[in-house]
C-alpha positions as CSV (number, residue, x, y, z in Angstrom):
1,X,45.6,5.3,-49.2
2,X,42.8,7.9,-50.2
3,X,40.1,6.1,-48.4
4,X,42.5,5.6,-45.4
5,X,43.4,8.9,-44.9
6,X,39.2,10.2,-46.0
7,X,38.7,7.7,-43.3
8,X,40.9,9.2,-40.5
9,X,39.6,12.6,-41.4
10,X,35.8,11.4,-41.0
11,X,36.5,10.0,-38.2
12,X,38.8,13.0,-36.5
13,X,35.7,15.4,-38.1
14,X,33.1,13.7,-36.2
15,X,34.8,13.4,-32.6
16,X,35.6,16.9,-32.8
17,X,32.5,18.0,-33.9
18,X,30.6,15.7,-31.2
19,X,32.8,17.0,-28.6
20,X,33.5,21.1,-29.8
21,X,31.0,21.5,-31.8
22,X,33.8,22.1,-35.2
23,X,34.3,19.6,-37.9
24,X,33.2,20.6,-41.0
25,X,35.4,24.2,-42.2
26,X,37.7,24.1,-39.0
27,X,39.0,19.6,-39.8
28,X,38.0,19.0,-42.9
29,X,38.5,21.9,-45.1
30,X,42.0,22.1,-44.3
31,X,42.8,18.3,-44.5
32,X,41.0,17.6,-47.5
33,X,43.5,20.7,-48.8
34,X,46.3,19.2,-47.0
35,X,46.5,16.1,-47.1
36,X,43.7,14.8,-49.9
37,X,44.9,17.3,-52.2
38,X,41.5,18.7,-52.8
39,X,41.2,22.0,-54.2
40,X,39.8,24.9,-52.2
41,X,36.7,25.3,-53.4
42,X,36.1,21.9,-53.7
43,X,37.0,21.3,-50.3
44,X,34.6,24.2,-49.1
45,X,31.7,22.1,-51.4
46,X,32.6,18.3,-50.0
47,X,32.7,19.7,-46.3
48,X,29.3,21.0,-46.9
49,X,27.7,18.3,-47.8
50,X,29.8,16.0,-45.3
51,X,28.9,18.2,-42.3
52,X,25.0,17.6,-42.4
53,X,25.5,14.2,-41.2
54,X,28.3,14.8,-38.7
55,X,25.4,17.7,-37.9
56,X,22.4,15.6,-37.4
57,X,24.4,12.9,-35.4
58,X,25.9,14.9,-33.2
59,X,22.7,17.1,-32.6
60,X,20.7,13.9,-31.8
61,X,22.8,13.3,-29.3
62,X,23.0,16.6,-27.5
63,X,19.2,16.8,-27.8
64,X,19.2,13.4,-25.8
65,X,21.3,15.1,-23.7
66,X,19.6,18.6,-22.7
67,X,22.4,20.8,-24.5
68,X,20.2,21.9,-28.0
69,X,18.5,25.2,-27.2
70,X,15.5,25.0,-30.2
71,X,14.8,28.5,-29.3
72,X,18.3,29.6,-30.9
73,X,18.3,26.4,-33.7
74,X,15.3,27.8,-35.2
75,X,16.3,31.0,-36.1
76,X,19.7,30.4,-37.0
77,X,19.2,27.7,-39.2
78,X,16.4,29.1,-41.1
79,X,18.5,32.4,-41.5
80,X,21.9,29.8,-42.2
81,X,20.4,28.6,-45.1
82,X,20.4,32.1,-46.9
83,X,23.5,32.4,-45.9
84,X,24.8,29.8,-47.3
85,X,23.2,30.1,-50.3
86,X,24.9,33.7,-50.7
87,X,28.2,32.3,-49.4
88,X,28.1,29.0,-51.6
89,X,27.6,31.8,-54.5
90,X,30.3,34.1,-53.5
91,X,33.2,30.9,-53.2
92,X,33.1,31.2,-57.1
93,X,33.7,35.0,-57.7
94,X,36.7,35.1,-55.3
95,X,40.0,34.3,-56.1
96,X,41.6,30.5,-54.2
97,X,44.4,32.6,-52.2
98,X,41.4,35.1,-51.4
99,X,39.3,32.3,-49.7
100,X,42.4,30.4,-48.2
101,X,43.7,33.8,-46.7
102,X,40.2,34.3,-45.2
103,X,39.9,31.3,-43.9
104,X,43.2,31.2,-42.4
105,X,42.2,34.7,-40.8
106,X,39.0,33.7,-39.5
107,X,40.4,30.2,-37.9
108,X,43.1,32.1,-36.1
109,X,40.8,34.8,-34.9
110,X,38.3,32.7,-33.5
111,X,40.8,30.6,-31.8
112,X,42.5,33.9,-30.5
113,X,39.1,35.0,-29.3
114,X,38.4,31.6,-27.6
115,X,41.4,31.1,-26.0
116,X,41.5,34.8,-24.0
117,X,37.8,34.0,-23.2
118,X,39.0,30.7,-21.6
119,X,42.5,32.5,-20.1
120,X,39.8,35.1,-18.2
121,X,37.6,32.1,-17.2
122,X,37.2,32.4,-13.2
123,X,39.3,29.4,-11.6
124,X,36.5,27.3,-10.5
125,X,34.3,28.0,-13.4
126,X,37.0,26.9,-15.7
127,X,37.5,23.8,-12.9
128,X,33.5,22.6,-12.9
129,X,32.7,19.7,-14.6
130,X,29.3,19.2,-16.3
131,X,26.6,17.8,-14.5
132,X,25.0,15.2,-15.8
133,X,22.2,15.3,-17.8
134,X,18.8,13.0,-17.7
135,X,18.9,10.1,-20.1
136,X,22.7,10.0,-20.7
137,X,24.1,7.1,-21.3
């Protein structure tokens, strides 16, 4: 039933990281929790290392498609990778309900922030689908 339900959450990961652009702290962090009963920390750790492929997938395929801006990747991800190094450091010196309650926080802020972004969305802005881009398949 473990691989089953690492399967589902794989799976559920990379749609929704293709598609939003979340997978790795937003799906699997709390469903390793949740429902592998993996401990916090550990569940940070595995969603790490299982996000770089869900990453480079997904990116090749928005590249294909026109929506990678290399003028933002660059910088980010070379700054990203200090920042994880300090953040990968820092999951060991705070307590489990620290990071869980942080977590929590950040997850419902961002989706609080997202959603009265999308409630303010003009009509036929929020309406417009996306054109198509060259070489999609």
């Amino acid at each position: 039933m473990f691989w089953l339900w690492s399967a589902a959450i794989g799976l559920a990961a990379g749609v929704l990281g293709g598609l939003l652009g979340v997978g790795g702290g937003i799906i699997m962090v709390p469903a390793f929790t949740a429902i592998l009963g993996v401990p916090m920390r550990q569940a940070i750790g595995t969603s790490m290392a299982v996000i770089v492929f869900t990453a480079l997938s997904a990116s090749w395929r928005h590249l294909q498609n026109g929506n990678l801006d290399l003028r933002v990747v660059v910088p980010v991800a070379l700054l990203s990778v200090v920042g994880a190094q300090l953040g990968a450091s820092l999951v060991q010196r705070l307590p489990v309900r620290t990071l869980t309650m942080a977590f929590a926080l950040f997850l419902f802020a961002t989706g609080g922030q997202m959603f009265w972004k999308a409630w303010q969305m003009p009509a036929a802005v929020a309406a417009e689908p996306a054109a198509p881009a060259d070489g999609a398949r």
